[in-house]
Backbone as a ProteinNet text record, in pm:
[ID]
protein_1_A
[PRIMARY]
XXXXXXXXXXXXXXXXXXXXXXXXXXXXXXXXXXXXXXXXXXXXXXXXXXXXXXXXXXXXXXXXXXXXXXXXXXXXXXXXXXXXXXXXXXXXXXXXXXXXXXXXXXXXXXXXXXXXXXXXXXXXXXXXXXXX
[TERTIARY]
-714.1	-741.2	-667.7	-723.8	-679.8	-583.2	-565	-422.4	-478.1	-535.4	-603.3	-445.5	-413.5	-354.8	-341.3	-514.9	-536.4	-488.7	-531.4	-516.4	-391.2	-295.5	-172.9	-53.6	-118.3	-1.5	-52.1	-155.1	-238.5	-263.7	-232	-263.7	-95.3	-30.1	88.6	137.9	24.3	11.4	-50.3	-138.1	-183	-82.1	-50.5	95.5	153.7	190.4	322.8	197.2	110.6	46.2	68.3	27.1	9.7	183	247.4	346.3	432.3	387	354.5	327	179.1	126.6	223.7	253.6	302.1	471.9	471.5	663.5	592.4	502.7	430.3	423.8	363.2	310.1	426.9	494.4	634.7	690.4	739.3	815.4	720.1	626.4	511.9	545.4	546.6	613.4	729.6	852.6	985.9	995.9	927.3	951.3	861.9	801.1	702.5	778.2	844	943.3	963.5	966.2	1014.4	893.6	752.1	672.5	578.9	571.9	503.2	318.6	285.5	211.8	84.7	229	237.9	219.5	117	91.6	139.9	227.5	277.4	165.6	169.4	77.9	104.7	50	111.9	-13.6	-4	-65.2	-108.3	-213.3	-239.4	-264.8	-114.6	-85	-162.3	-182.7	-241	-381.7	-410	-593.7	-569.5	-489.3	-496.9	-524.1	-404.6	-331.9	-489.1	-573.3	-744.6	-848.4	-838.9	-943.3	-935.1	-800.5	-780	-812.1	-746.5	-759.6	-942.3	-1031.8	-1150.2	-1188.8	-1146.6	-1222	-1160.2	-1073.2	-1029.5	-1102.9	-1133.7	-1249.1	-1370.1	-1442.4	-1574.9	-1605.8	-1535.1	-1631.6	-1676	-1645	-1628.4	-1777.1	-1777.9	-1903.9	-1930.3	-2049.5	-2103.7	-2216.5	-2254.7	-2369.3	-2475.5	-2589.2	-2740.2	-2824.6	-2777.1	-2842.7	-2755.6	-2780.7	-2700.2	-2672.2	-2715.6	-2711.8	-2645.7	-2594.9	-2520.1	-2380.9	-2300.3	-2182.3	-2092.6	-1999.7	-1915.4	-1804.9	-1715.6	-1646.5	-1566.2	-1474.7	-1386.3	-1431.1	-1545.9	-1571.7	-1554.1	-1560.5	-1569.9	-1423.6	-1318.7	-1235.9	-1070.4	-1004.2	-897.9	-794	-827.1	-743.3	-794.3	-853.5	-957.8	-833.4	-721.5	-603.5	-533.9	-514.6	-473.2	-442.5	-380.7	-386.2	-286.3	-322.1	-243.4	-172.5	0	47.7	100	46.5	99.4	241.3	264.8	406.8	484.5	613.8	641.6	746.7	739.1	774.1	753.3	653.8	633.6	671.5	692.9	788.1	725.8	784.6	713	568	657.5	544.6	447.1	426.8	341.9	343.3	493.1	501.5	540.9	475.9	487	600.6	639	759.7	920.8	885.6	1044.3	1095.9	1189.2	1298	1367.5	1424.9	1529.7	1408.9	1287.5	1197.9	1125.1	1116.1	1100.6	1174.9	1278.1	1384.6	1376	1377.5	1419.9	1240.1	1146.4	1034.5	1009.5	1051.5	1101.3	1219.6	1293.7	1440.7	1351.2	1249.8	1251	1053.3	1032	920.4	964.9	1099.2	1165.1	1237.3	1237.9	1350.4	1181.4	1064.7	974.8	928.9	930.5	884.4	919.2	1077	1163.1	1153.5	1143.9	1059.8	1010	885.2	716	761.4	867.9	913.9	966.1	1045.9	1158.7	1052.3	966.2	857.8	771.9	715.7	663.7	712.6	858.6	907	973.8	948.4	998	826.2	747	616.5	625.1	647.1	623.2	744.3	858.7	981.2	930	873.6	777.2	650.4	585.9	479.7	511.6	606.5	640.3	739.3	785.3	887.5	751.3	662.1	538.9	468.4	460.2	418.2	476.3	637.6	712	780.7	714.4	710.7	848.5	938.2	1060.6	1019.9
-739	-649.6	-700.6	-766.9	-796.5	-681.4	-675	-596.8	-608.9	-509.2	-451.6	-432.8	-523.9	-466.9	-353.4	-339.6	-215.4	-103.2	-107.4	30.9	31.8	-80.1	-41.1	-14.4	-57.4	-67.5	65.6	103.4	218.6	191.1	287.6	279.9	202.9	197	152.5	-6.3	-38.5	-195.4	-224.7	-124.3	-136	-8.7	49.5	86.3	36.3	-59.8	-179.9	-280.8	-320.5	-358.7	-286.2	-156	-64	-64.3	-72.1	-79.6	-205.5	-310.1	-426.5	-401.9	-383	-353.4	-269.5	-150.3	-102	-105.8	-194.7	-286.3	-399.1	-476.2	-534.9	-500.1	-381.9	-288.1	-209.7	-188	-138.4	-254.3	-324	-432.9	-510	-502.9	-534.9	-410.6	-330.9	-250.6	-267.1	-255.3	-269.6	-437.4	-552.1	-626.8	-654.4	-528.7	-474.6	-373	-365.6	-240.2	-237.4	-360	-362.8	-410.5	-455	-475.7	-375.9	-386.5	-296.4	-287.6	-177.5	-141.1	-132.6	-177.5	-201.3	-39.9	-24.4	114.4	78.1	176.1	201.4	266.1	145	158.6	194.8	281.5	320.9	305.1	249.7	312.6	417	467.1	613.7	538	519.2	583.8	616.9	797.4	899.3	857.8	767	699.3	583.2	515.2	403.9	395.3	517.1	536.1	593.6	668.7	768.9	648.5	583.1	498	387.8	389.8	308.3	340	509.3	618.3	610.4	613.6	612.6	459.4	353.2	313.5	257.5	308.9	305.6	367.1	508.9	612.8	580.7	450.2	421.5	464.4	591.7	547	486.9	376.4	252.9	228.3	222.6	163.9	18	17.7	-57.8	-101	-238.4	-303.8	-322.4	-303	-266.9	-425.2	-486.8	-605.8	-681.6	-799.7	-936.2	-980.9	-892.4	-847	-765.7	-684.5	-543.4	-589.7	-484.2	-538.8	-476.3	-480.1	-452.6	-367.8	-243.7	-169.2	-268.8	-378.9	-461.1	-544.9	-531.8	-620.2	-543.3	-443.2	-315.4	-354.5	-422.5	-416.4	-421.9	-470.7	-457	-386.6	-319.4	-268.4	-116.9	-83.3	58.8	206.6	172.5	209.9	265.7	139.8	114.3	237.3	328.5	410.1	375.3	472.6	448.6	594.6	579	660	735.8	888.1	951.4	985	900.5	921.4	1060.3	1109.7	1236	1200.9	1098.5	1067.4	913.7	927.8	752.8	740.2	567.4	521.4	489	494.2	461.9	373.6	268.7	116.9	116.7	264.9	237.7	225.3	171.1	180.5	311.8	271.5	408.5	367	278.6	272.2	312.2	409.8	494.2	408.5	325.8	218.1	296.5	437.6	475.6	539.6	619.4	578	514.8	446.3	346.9	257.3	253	193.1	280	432.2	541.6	477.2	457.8	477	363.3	268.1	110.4	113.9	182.3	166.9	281	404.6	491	423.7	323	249.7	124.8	110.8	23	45.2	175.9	204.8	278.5	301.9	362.3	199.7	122.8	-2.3	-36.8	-20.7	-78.8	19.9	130.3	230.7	188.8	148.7	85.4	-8	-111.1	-257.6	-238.7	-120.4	-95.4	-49.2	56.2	94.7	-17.1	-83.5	-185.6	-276.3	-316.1	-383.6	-323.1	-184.1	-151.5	-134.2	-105.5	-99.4	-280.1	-344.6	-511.1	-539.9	-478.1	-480.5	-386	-282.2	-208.4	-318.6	-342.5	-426	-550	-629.7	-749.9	-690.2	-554.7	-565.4	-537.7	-409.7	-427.4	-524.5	-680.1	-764	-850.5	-845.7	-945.6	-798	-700.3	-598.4	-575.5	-525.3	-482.7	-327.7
3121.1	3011.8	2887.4	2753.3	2674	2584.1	2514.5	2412.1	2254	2255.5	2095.6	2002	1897	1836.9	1788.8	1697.1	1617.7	1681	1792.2	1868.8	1919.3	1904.7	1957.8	1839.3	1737.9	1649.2	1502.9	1534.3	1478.4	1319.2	1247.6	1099.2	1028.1	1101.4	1068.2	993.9	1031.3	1001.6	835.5	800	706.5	615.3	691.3	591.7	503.3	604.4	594.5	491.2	461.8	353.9	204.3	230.5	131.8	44.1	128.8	89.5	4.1	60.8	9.9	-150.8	-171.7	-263.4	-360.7	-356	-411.6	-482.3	-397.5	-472.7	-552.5	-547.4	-681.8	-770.8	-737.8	-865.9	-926.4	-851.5	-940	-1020.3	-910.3	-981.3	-1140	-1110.6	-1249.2	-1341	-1294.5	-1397.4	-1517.6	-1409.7	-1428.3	-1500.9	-1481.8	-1521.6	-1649.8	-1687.6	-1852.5	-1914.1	-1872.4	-1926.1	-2089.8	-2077.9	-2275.4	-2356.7	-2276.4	-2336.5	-2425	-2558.8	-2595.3	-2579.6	-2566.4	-2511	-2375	-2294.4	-2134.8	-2131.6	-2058.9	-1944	-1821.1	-1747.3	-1640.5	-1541.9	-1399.6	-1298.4	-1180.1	-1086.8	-965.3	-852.5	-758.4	-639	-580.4	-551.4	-432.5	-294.5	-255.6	-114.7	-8	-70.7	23.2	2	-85.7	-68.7	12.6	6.4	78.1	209.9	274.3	388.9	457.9	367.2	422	411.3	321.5	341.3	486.6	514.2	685.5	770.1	760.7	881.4	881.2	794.6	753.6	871.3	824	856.3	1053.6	1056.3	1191.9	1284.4	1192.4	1309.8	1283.3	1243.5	1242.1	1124.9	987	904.2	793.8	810.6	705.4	642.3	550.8	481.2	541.5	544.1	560.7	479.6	474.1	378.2	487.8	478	511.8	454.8	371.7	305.5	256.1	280.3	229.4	91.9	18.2	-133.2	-171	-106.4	-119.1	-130.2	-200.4	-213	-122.8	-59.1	77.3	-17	66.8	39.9	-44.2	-9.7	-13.3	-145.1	-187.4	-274.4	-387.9	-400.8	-487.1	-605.2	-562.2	-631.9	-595.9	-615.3	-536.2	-590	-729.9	-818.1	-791.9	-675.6	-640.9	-681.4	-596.1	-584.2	-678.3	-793.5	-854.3	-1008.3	-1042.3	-1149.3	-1284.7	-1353.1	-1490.7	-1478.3	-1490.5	-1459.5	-1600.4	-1581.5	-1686.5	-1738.5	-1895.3	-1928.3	-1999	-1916.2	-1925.2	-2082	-2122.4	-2287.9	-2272.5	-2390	-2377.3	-2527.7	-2499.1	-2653.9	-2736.2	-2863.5	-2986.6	-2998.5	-2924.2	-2888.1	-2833.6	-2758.4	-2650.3	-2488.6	-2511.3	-2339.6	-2269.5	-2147.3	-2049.9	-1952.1	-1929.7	-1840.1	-1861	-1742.9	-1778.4	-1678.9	-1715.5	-1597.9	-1494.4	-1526.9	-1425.9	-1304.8	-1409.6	-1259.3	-1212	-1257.8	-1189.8	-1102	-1090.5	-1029.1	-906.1	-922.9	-818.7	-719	-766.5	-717.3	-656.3	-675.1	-623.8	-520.8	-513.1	-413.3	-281.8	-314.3	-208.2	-165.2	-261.3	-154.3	-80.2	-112.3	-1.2	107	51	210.8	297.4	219.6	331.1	403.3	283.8	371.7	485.8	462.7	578.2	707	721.1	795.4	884.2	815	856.6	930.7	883	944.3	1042.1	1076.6	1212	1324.9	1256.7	1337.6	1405.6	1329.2	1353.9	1470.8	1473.5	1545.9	1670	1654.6	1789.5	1887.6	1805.9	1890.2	1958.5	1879.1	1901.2	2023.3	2029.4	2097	2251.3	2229.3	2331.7	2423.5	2319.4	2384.9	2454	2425.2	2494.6	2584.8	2626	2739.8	2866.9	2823.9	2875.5	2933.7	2882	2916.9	3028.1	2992	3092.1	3206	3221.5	3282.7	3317.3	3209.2	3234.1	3239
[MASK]
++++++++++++++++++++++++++++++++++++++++++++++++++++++++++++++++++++++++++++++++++++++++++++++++++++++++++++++++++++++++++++++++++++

């Protein structure tokens, strides 16, 4: 009997992507901080995290014709928002640094989460294998 990742390691894997993503996108932030008229960008998460769960339970779009364009092709910036500034500066920019910093330090400690999780399922599955 072969060993389905997907199914063993669940939506967790693409977590740990999403999460990925979203320390880019901060850090692209934080490192526009002084640029003027840089808009501040954030991730949805809670879309990311549904569009997996989506397509984990079968219901993923699908293309019907070889012409058609595939969920995935749609864009990779799908996610991707313009985050509203609660005082934006003279210049234009929307990046507030201190939160950004706060929103960058608590998508790293969820990352690292995902990573421990991750590795104890992986730490699980290989004791499984050499049948401890």
């Amino acid at each position: 009997m072969a060993i389905s990742f997907d199914s063993a390691l669940g939506i967790h894997e693409q977590a740990l992507h999403g999460r990925v993503k979203r320390a880019e996108v901060l850090a692209n932030n934080l490192a526009n901080a002084d640029t003027p008229g840089y808009k501040a960008r954030d991730v949805d998460f809670q879309a990311m995290m549904q569009k997996a769960q989506d397509s984990m339970a079968g219901f993923a779009m699908t293309t019907t014709h070889s012409g058609h364009m595939g969920a995935s092709d749609a864009g990779s910036d799908a996610e991707l928002l313009y985050r509203t500034p609660h005082q934006p500066s003279v210049d234009g920019n929307t990046v507030d640094a201190q939160q950004e910093q706060s929103r960058f330090m608590r998508n790293a400690m969820d990352y690292q989460a995902s990573f421990q999780f991750l590795s104890s399922k992986f730490s699980g599955l290989t004791k499984a294998l050499k049948g401890e």
